[in-house]
C-alpha positions as CSV (number, residue, x, y, z in Angstrom):
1,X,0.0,0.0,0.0
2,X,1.2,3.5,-0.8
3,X,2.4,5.5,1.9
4,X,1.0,8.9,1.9
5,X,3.7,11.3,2.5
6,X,4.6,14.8,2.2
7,X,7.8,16.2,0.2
8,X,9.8,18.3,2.1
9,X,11.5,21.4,1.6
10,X,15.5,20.8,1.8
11,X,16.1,22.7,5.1
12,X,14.0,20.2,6.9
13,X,14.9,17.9,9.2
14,X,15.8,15.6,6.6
15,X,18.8,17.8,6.5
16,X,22.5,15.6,6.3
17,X,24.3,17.2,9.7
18,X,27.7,15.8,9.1
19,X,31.0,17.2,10.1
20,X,33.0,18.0,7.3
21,X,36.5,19.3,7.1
22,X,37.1,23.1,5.7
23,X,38.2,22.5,1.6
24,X,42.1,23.9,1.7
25,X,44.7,21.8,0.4
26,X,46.4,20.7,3.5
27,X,42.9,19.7,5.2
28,X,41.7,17.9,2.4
29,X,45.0,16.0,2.1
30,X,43.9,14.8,5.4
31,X,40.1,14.3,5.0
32,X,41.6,12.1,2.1
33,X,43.6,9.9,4.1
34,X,41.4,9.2,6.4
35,X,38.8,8.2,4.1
36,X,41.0,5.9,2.2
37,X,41.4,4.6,5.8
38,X,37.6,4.4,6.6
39,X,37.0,3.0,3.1
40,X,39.9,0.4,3.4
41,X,38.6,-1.0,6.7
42,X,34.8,-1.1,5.6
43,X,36.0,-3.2,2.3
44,X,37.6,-5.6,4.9
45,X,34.5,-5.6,6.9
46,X,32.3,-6.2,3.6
47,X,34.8,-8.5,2.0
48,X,35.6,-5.8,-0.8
49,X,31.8,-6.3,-1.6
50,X,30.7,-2.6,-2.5
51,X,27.1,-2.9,-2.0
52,X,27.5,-4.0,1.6
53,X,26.3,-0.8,3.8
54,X,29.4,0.2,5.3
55,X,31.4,0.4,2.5
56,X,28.6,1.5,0.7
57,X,28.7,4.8,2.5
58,X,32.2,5.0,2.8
59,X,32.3,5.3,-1.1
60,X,29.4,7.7,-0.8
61,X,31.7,9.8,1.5
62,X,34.5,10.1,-0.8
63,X,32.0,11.0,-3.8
64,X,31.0,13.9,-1.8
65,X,34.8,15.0,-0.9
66,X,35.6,14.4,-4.1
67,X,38.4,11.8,-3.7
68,X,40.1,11.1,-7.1
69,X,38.9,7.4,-8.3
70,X,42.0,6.0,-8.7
71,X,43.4,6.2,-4.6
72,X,39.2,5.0,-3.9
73,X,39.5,2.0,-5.9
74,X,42.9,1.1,-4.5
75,X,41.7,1.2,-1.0
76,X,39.0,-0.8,-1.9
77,X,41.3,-3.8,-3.4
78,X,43.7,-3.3,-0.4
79,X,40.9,-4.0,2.4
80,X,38.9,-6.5,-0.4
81,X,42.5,-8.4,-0.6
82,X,42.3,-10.5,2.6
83,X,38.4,-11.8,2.8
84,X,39.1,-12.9,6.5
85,X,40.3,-9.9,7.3
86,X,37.1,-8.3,8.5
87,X,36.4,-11.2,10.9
88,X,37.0,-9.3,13.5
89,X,35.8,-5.6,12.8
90,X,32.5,-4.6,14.4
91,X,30.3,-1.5,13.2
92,X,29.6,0.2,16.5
93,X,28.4,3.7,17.4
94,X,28.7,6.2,19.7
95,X,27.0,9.4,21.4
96,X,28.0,12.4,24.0
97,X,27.4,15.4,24.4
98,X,29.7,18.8,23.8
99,X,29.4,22.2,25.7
100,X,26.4,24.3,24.7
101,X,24.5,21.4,24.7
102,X,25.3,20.1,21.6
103,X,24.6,15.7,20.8
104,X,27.0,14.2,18.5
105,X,27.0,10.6,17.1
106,X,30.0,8.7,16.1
107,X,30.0,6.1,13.5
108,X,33.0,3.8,14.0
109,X,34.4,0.6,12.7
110,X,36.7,-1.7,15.1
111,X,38.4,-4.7,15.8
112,X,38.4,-3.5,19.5
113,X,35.5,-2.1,21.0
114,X,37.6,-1.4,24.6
115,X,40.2,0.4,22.9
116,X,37.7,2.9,20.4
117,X,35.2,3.8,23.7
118,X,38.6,4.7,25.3
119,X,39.5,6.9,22.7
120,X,36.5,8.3,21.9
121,X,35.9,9.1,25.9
122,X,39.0,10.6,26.3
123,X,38.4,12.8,23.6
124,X,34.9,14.0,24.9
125,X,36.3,14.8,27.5
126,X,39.6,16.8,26.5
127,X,36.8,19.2,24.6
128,X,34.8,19.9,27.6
129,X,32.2,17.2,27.1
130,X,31.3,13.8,28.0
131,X,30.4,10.2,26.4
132,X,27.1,9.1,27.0
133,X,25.2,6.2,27.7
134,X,23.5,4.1,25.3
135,X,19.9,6.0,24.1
136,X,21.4,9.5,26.0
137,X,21.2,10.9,22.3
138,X,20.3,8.8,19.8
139,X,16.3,8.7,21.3
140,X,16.0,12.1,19.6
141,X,17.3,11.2,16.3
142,X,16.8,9.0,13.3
143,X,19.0,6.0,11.5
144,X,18.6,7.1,7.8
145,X,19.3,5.6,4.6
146,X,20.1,8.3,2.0
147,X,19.8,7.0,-1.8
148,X,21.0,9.7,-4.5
149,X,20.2,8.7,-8.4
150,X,22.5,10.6,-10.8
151,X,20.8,13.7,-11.9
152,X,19.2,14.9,-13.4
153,X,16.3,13.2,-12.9
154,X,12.4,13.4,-13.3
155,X,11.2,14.6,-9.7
156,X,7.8,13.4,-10.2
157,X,8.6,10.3,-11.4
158,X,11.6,9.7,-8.9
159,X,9.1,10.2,-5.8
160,X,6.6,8.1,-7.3
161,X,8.7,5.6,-7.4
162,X,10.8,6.1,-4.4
163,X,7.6,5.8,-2.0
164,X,6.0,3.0,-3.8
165,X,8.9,1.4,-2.8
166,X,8.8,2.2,0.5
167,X,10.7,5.4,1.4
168,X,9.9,8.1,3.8
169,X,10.6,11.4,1.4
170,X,12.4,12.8,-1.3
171,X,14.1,15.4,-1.1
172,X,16.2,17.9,-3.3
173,X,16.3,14.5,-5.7
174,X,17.7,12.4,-2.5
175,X,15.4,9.4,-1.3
176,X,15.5,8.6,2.5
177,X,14.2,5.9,3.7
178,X,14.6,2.5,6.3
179,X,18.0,1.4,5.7
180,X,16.3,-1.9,6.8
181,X,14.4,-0.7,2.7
182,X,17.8,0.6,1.2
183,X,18.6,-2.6,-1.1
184,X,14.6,-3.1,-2.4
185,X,14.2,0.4,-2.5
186,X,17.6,0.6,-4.7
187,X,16.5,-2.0,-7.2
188,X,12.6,0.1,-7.5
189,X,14.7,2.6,-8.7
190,X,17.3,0.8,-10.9
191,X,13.7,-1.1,-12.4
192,X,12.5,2.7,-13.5
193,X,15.6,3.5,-15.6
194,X,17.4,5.5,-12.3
195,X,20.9,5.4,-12.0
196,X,21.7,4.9,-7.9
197,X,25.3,7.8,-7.9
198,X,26.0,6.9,-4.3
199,X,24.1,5.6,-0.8
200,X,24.7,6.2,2.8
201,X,23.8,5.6,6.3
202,X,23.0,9.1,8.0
203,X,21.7,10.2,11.4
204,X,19.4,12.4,10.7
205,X,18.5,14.8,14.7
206,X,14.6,15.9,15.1
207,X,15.9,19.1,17.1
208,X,18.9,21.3,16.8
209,X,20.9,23.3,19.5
210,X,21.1,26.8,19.3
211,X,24.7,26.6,19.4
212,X,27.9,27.0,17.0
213,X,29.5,23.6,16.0
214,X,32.2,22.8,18.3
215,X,34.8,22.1,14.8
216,X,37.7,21.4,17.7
217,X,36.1,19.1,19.0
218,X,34.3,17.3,16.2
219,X,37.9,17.4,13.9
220,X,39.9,15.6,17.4
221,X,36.6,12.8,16.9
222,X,37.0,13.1,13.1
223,X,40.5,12.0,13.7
224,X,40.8,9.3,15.8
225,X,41.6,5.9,13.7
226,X,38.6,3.8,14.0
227,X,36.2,6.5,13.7
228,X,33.9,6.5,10.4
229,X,32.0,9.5,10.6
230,X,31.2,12.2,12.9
231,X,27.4,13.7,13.6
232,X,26.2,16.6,15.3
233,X,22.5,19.1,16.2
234,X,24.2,22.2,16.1
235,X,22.7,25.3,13.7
């Protein structure tokens, strides 16, 4: 049965509120290397398979930033080499709070879950903050998959059948939806004639803080090695 939804406007809460390193030359050098990290260790984790969700939105990632094809493809093989090498790796995630109020969720990928909480503590609270328990933050937001066909597209045709398919909204030709519903929802859209461009796991917040982005803190999160991705409520 067709879900009745309504379109929403791109500043809604629909709205990606990832942290993102500033765009000179020496900090994308680094945003680089850290993805070709993040994207490495998820191809170990997915056994180089690049539909599996993790690595999935690790390519997604380096679409966004731009990352030139050859260095993604290479990190791909390099993680995709060993296919017991993800045995032990573990998808887990994170959330604390930073002064002003401000939640953040960290998306991380480890073969030691006593070693990445440590890190990710300590770093919490070096920036004034503090790791939470379990449901602290995450009750007030929202597991998201985020499916973008290559544009442009037809937008009437795209929603149709995006929420056929099951999806929550489009949006600014980007389909959320269950990321239980990503892979079905995927092949609805492949089935129309849409080319999926890229896919990724988001955390979408229902409320923001009234409150600048702590970027000290967020980049020290950004930067630790088993860390994947970085969210945050702030305007």
């Amino acid at each position: 049965m067709l879900r009745i939804v309504r379109r929403l406007a791109g500043h809604s809460k629909w709205a990606n509120i990832r942290h993102k390193k500033g765009g000179k030359d020496a900090a994308k050098a680094d945003q680089f290397q850290k993805l070709a990290k993040v994207i490495e260790t998820s191809s170990k984790l997915a056994g180089g398979d690049r539909s599996h969700p993790a690595l999935a939105s690790a390519l997604s990632r380096a679409k966004d930033a731009r990352m030139p094809k050859k260095t993604v493809d290479a990190a791909v093989t390099r993680g995709g080499a060993d296919k017991s090498a993800g045995a032990g790796l573990e998808e887990l995630y994170y959330e604390g709070t930073l002064p002003g109020g401000v939640g953040v969720i960290v998306d991380a990928l480890s073969d030691n879950k006593n070693r990445t909480a440590g890190e990710v503590r300590a770093t919490f609270k070096k920036h004034g903050g503090a790791l939470g328990a379990p449901g602290s933050v995450a009750w007030n937001w929202r597991r998201v998959a985020e499916i973008r066909p290559a544009v442009p597209v037809d937008e009437e045709k795209l929603f149709e059948v995006a929420v056929e398919a099951g999806a929550d909204d489009v949006v600014d030709d980007a389909v959320f939806a269950d990321p239980a519903l990503s892979a079905s929802i995927r092949d609805a859209l492949d089935a129309a004639g849409f080319v999926v461009e890229a896919s990724d796991r988001i955390w979408i917040p229902e409320d923001r803080v009234d409150a600048p982005a702590p970027h000290a803190a967020l980049d020290a999160l950004d930067a630790l090695d088993d860390v994947s991705a970085v969210w945050h409520n702030a305007q």
